[in-house]
matplotlib code that plots the C-alpha trace (Angstrom):
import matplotlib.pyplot as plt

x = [-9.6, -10.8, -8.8, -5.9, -8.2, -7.3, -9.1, -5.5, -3.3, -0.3, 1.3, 4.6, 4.9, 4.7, 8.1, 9.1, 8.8, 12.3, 13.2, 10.1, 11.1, 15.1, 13.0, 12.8, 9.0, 9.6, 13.1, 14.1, 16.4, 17.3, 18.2, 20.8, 17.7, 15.8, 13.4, 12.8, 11.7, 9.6, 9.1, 6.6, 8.4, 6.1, 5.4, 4.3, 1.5, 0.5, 2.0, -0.5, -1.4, -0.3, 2.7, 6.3, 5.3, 2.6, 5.2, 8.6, 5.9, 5.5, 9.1, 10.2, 7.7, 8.5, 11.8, 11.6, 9.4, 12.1, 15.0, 16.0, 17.5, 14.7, 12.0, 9.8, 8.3, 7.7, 5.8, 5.3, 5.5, 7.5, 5.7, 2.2, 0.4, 0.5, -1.0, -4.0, -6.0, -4.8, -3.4, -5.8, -3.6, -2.4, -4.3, -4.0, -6.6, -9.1, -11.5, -11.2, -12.0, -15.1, -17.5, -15.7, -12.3, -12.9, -14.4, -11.2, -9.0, -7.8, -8.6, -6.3, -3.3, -4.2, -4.0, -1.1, 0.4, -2.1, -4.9, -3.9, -4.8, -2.0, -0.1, -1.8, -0.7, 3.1, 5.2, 6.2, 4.5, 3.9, 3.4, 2.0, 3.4, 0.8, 3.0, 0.1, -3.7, -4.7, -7.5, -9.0, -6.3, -4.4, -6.5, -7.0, -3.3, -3.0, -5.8, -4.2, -1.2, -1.0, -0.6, -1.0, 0.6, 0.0, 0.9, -1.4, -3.6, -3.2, -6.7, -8.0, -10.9, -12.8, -13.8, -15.5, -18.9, -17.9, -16.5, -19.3, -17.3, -17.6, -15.9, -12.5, -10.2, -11.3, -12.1, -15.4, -13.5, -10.9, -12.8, -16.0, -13.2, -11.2, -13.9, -17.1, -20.1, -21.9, -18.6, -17.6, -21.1, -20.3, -16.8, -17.2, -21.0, -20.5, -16.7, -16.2, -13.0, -11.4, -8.7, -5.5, -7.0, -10.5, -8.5, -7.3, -10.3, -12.3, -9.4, -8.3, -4.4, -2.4, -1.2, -1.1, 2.0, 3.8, 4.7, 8.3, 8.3, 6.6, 9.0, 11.2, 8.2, 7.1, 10.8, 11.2, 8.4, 9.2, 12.8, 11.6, 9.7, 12.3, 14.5, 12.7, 9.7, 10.3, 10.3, 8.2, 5.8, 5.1, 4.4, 2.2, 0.2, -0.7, -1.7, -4.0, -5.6, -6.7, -7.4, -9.7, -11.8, -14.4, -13.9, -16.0, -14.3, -14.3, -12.5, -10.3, -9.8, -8.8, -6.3, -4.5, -3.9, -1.8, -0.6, 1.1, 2.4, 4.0, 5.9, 7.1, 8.9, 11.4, 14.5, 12.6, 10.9, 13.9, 15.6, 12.7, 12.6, 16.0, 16.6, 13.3, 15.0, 18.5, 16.8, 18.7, 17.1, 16.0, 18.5, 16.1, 17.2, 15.7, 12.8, 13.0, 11.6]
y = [-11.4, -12.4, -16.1, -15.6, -16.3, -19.5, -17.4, -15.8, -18.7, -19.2, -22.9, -21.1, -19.3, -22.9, -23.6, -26.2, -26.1, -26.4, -23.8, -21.4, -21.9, -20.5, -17.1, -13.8, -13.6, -9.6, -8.3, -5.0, -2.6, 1.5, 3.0, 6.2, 8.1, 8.3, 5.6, 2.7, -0.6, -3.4, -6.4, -9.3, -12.6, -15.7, -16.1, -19.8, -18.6, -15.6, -13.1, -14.1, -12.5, -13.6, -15.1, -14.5, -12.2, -9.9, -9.9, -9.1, -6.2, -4.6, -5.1, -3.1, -0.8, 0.6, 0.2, 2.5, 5.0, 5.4, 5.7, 9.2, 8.4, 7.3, 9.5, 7.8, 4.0, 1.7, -1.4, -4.0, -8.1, -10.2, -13.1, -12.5, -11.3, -8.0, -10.0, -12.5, -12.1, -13.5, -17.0, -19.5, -22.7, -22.7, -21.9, -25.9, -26.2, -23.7, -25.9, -27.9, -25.1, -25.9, -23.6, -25.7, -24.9, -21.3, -20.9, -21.8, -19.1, -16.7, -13.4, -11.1, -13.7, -13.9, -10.1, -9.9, -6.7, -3.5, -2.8, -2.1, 1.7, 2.0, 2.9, 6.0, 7.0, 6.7, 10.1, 9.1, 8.7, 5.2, 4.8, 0.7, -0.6, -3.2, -5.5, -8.3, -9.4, -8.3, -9.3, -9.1, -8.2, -7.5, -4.7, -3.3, -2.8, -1.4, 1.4, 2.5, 3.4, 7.0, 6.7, 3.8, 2.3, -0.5, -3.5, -3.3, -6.2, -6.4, -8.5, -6.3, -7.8, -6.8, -10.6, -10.6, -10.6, -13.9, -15.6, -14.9, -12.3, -8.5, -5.1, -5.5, -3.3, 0.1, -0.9, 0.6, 3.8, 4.3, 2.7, 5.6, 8.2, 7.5, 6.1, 7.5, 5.9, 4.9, 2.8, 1.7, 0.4, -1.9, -3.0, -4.6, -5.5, -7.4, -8.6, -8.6, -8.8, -5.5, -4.8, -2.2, -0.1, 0.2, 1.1, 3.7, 5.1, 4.6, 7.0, 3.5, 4.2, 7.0, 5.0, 2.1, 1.1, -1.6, -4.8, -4.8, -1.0, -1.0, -0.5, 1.8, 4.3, 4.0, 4.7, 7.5, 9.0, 8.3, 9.3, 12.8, 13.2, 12.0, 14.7, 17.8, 18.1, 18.7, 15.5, 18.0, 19.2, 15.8, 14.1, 16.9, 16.6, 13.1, 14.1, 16.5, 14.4, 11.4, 13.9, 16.4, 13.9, 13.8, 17.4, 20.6, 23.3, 25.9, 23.9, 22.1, 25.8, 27.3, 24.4, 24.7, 28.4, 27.1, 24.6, 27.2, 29.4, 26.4, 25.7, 28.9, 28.9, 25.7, 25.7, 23.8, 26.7, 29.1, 26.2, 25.7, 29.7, 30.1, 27.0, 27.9, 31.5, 29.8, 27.3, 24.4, 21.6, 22.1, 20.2, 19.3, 18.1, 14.6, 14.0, 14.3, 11.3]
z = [5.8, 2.7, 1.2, -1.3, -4.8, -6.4, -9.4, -9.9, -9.7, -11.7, -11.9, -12.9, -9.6, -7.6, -6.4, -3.9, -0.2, 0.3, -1.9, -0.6, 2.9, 1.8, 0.9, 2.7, 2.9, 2.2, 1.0, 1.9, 0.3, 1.2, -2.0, -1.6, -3.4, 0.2, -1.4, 0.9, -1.7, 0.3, -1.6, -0.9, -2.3, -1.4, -5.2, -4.7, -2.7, -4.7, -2.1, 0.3, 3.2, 6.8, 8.6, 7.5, 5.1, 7.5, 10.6, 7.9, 6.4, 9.5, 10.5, 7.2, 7.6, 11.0, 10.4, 7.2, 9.5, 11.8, 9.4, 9.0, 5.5, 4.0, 2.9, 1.0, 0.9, -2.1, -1.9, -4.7, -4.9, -6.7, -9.4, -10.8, -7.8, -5.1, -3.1, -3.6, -0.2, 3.6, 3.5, 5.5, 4.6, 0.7, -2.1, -2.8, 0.8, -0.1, -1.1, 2.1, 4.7, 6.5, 9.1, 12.0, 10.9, 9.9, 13.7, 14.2, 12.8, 15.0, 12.8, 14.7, 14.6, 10.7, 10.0, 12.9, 14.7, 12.9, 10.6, 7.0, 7.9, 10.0, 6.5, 6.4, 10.1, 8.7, 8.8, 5.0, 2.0, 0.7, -3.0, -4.1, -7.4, -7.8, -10.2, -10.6, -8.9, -5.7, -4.1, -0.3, 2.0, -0.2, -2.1, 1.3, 2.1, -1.8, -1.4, 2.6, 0.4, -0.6, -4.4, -6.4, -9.9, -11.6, -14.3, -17.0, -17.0, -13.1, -11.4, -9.0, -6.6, -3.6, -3.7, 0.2, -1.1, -2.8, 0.3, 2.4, 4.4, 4.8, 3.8, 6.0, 8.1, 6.9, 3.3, 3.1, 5.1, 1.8, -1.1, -1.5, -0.8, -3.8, -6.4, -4.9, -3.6, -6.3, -7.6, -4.3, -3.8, -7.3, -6.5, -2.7, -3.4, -6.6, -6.0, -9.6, -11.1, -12.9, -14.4, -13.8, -17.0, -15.2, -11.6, -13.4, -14.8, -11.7, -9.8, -7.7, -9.4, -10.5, -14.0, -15.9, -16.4, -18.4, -16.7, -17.4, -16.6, -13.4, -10.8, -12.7, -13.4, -9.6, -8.4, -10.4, -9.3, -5.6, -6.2, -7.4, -4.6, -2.0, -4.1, -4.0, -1.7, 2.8, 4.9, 7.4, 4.4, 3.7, 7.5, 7.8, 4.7, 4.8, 8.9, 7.2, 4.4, 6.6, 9.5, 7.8, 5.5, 8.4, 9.6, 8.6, 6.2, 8.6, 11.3, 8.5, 7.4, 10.8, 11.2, 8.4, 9.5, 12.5, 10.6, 8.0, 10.6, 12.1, 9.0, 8.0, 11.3, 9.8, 8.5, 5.2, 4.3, 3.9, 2.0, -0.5, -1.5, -1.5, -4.0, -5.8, -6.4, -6.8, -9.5, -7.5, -6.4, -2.4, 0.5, 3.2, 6.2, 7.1, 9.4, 12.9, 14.8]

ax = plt.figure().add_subplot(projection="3d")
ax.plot(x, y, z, "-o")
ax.set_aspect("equal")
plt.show()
């Protein structure tokens, strides 16, 4: 549960109370692509993690899951931040938290209904568009997303070593499997600061995108993919990647097997060789759920 960092503070995100409280803590919008947009919009506080903003995410979220129209889920923040860490009071009271108060904190109230992996149990695929720093929390919701873009010169941070806290919520599950362990080692023991252009290199994001750019680039991509690949070929896929990284070869193997026969035997795959020899793009039908 690692504190929003006042490290990535931005004076010109502060806006008034009265005005904050007026915001949606996370917009929503269903584009007619099939693309699903989830916004987090508590700018004054750096997108922080927790109240408003954690129960309207998980609102969205299962919301998104369960509409058959949408096929595909995008999540980015609005202001300078993704999302600096969990919210424990204002980035203004930091500084005052004491060992009494932290006692305090109910952690599960903090992080609210699920654990950040509970992205990668979703039927759909969920693509980040990391539009400014992340940090904490918030890296840990970023790396349960499936694919990752991001703002070029985006602040990335583990940051728990630095608050006296520990790898959170499935962190040190996700991190060695996309960077390795030798990187994943450096980035949550040494909570140093990197940048969107090392992410990338590292593997942590698909691309580096321009600021201004960001959310076009990330829609595109997730509108092709709403476009042309199976609602069914993709529930089961992302079942198989997060089921089979712990699982031996052969058994992952044998599985896949069934799992093949099982599709050949949907209306999907008749439509994705008939387009494919048609050269049309494919019609799948929507997800059942």
């Amino acid at each position: 549960m690692s504190v929003a960092d006042d490290s990535f503070a931005d004076d010109s995100a502060v806006a008034s109370p009265e005005e904050a409280g007026k915001r949606q803590a996370v917009l929503y919008e269903v584009r007619d692509s099939g693309v699903a947009v989830l916004t987090f919009n508590r700018p004054e506080r750096m997108n922080a993690w927790g109240g408003a903003l954690a129960s309207g995410f998980y609102a969205h979220i299962e919301a998104a899951e369960a509409d058959p129209a949408v096929r595909v889920i995008v999540i980015t923040g609005t202001g300078r931040a993704f999302c600096a860490g969990a919210d424990m009071g204002g980035l203004n009271t930091i500084s005052a938290v004491t060992v009494e108060s932290a006692n305090k904190t109910d952690v599960s109230a903090l992080v609210a209904e699920k654990h950040p992996y509970f992205l990668t149990q979703l039927s759909k695929p969920v693509i980040a568009a990391i539009n400014g720093s992340v940090a904490g929390m918030g890296l840990s919701q970023a790396l349960m997303a499936d694919i990752r873009f991001a703002a070029a010169g985006a602040k990335f941070t583990t940051s728990f070593a630095r608050r006296g806290l520990i790898a959170e919520y499935g962190i040190s599950w996700i991190l060695p499997r996309l960077v390795g362990w030798g990187v994943a080692a450096d980035l949550l023991l040494s909570g140093r600061t990197f940048f969107a252009e090392e992410a990338a290199q590292l593997g942590l994001v698909k691309e580096v995108v321009p600021p201004q750019d960001l959310l076009d680039r990330t829609l595109a991509y997730a509108e092709e993919m709403a476009a042309n690949c199976a609602p069914s070929s993709l529930a089961v896929m992302k079942r198989q990647l997060y089921a089979d990284a712990d699982m031996a070869i052969v058994e992952t193997s044998n599985k896949a097997e069934k799992l093949m026969h099982d599709s050949m035997q949907r209306p999907d795959f008749i439509e994705g060789i008939t387009a494919f020899f048609e050269k049309r793009s494919p019609n799948f039908p929507p997800l059942s759920v």
